[in-house]
C-alpha positions, 0 to 999 in steps of 0.5 A: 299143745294139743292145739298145735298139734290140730293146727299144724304150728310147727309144719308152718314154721318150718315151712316158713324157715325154709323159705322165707321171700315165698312165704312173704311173697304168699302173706302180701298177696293173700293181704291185698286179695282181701283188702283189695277185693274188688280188683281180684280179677287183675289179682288171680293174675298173680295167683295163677302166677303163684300156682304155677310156680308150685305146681313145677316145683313140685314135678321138677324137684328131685325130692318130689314123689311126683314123676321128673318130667326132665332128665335129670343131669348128674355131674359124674366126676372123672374116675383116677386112674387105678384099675377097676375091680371085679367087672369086665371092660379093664386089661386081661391078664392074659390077652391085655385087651382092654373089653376082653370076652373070652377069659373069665374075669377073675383073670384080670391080675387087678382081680387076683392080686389087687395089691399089684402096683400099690406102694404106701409109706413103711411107717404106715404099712408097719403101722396097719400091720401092727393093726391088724396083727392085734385082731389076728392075736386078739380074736384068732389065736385065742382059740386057734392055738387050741386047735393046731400049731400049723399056720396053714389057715392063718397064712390064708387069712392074711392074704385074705385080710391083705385082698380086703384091705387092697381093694377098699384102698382102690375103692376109696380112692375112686369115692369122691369125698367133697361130694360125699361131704356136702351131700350126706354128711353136712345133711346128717350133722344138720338134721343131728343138730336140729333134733338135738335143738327140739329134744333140748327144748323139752327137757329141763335137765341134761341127763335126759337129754339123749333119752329125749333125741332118741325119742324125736327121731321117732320111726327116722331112727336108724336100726343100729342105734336101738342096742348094742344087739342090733348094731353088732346085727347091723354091721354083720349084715353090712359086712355081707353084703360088702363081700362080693365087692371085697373078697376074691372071686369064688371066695364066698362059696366057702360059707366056713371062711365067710363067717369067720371073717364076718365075726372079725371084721364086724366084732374086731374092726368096724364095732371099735372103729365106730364107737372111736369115731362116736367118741365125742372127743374124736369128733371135736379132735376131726373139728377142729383139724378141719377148721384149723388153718394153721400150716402143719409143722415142717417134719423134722424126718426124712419120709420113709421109703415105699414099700408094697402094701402088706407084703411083710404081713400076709408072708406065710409063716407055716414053714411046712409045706401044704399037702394039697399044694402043687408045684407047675413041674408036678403037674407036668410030670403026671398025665392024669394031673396035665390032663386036669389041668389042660381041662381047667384051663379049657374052663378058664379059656386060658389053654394057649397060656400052656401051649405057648409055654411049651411052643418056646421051650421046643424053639429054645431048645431048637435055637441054642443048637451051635450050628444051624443049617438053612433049613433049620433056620428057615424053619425056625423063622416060619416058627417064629412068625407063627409064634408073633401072629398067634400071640402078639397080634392085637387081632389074634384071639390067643393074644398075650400081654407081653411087654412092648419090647418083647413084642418089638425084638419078636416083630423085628426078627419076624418080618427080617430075613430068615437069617435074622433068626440065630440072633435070638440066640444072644436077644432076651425077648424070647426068655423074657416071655417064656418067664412072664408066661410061666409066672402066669401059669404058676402064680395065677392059674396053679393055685387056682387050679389046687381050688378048682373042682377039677383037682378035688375030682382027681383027689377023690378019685376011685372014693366016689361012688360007682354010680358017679363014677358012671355018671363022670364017665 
């Protein structure tokens, strides 16, 4: 054994395994060198041949610490077609252009609301429900219901756990699996099987035959398979590291709220997932589904229809109202709260979405009059156009994402006659608008604002200290 190990035996067998024509090529030349020594000048030929073969192998492989001196070409696969998650370069919530610089990007409605336009079966929606009610019963409530009857909290953390779950389906459906199976994890099962092979060799009884792989792994062993500790460690870490990609923007500023779900999904979700797929019977089951070529059984039910992902889950089930929830109407009624409000939306170059809002509820009111004078009507008509080049325009910099046919009546009434104007009258284009812009301001920008600082400062005001307050001031 230890002569072996001088000699390298097993280095050169595998070598020999992995490439049998070249090392045959290599034992012929070496054998004609020395039976044929006295022709070694046409010989070095060959050798110089040989030479130059290793000697690019081992700058052109893409597993070679030595420097590629070509550019590597990568086959990227095209992406489909769901919205992107958290970078810029995606349609703007507000403006609807596709690069938008001007807002911020927790703007984009893919961000906020990742669960927009996601519809699964309602057997599997009731199913992941179900799945993710058991962690809430099993790891929350335990301890929660010792605390507080209020569902305030966990209403929060269903729509938080209903973010994640959005987001890792959005992601998974841009992961390329057939690459990811033939590249890692055909690789990983064949380095588990050629360990598992050397371990077998050295052991006679088949009790230490897991002690035994541990051992010929060596320093390649992953951290997680030394205890259970390290892999409870591992998967928080892990966890942590995914939040930036699975949370919503901001959420990570809140340590409380991290942890918390640190602990749930790494203790309650990924640690039995894995040991379920750990499970030798799993794996065989997965084997044998994907080896299996015999056609499914026809279903005997018609499927069942689709629903929103997790919309009946993260319903809030605390009936009573949240004392530091805002309602857009409270906010308009209050100077102090407008004025924090207006400075909020400064911040998230988003005050246009407020200035149109109450622009058409002035033309609205202005419209509906019964009888209208030219003048009147013209007025309104220059108003019109106004509203159309500031808010509809491709080029305009407050543009806003109206549907194509609201855009469409505005642009007709626009570029008509000023007389075209009363039209709107009995024409929903406007009142579709001022709907899908107050939608925005209550559903995306309200509840943002009751998390800003700006809301909190108008909350603590007067229970701050006279030095900033001066400092504010």
């Amino acid at each position: 054994e230890k002569l072996k190990q001088r000699l390298r035996l097993d280095v050169g067998r595998e070598i020999c395994r992995q490439y049998p024509l070249f090392c045959f090529l290599l034992l012929c030349l070496s054998v004609a060198s020395l039976l044929l020594n006295r022709y070694l000048h046409v010989l070095m030929i060959f050798w110089s041949f040989v030479a130059g073969v290793v000697t690019f192998y081992c700058s052109l492989g893409p597993d070679s610490l030595l420097p590629n001196i070509f550019f590597t070409i990568k086959y990227k696969p095209k992406q489909l077609g769901l919205q992107e998650l958290f970078p810029q370069g995606r349609s703007c919530a507000v403006c609807g252009k596709v690069k938008c610089k001007r807002h911020r990007p927790s703007l984009l409605l893919e961000n906020y609301q990742p669960w927009l336009d996601l519809k699964i079966s309602s057997k599997v929606d009731a199913s992941l429900s179900e799945v993710l009610e058991l962690v809430l019963e099993n790891f929350v409530y335990p301890w929660y219901r010792d605390v507080t009857d209020d569902e305030s909290f966990v209403d929060e953390l269903r729509i938080t756990l209903r973010f994640f779950a959005s987001v890792l389906i959005r992601r998974i459906h841009k992961v390329d699996i057939p690459s990811i199976i033939t590249k890692k994890l055909l690789k990983a099962a064949m380095k588990h099987i050629e360990v598992i092979v050397k371990a077998s060799q050295k052991v006679e009884n088949t009790e230490f035959l897991q002690q035994a792989a541990l051992e010929e792994y060596g320093p390649e062993l992953h951290v997680a398979l030394r205890s259970r500790r390290d892999e409870l460690h591992y998967l928080r870490k892990l966890t942590e590291l995914l939040f930036p990609y699975i949370l919503p923007p901001k959420a990570t500023d809140c340590r409380s709220l991290t942890l918390l779900l640190r602990e749930i999904l790494s203790g309650s979700v990924f640690l039995p997932s894995l040991d379920f797929l750990a499970d030798p019977d799993t794996v065989n089951h997965l084997l044998i589904i994907f080896i299996d070529d015999s056609p499914p059984e026809k279903a005997t039910e018609l499927p069942s229809p689709l629903v929103p992902f997790l919309q009946k889950f993260a319903e809030p089930r605390n009936k009573k109202p949240s004392v530091l929830k805002l309602e857009l109407k409270h906010i308009r009624e209050q100077q102090d709260l407008l004025f924090r409000f207006m400075n909020f939306l400064k911040q998230e170059g988003a005050v246009h979405v407020l200035q149109i809002c109450l622009t058409v509820e002035e033309f609205n009111d202005r419209i509906l009059r019964p009888e209208l004078s030219n003048d009147e009507m013209l007025s309104l008509h220059e108003e019109l156009q106004k509203i159309y080049k500031t808010y509809c325009l491709d080029e305009s910099i407050d543009k806003i994402r109206f549907d194509p046919f609201i855009v469409e009546e505005i642009q007709k009434i626009a570029e008509g006659p000023y007389i075209d104007v009363v039209k709107l009258q009995t024409m929903r284009c406007l009142f579709e608008a001022y709907e899908h812009v107050l939608s925005l301001l209550e559903n995306v920008f309200t509840p943002m604002f009751c998390h800003s600082d700006e809301y909190f400062r108008q909350l603590l005001r007067g229970a701050e200290s006279p030095t900033r307050n001066s400092k504010l001031n």
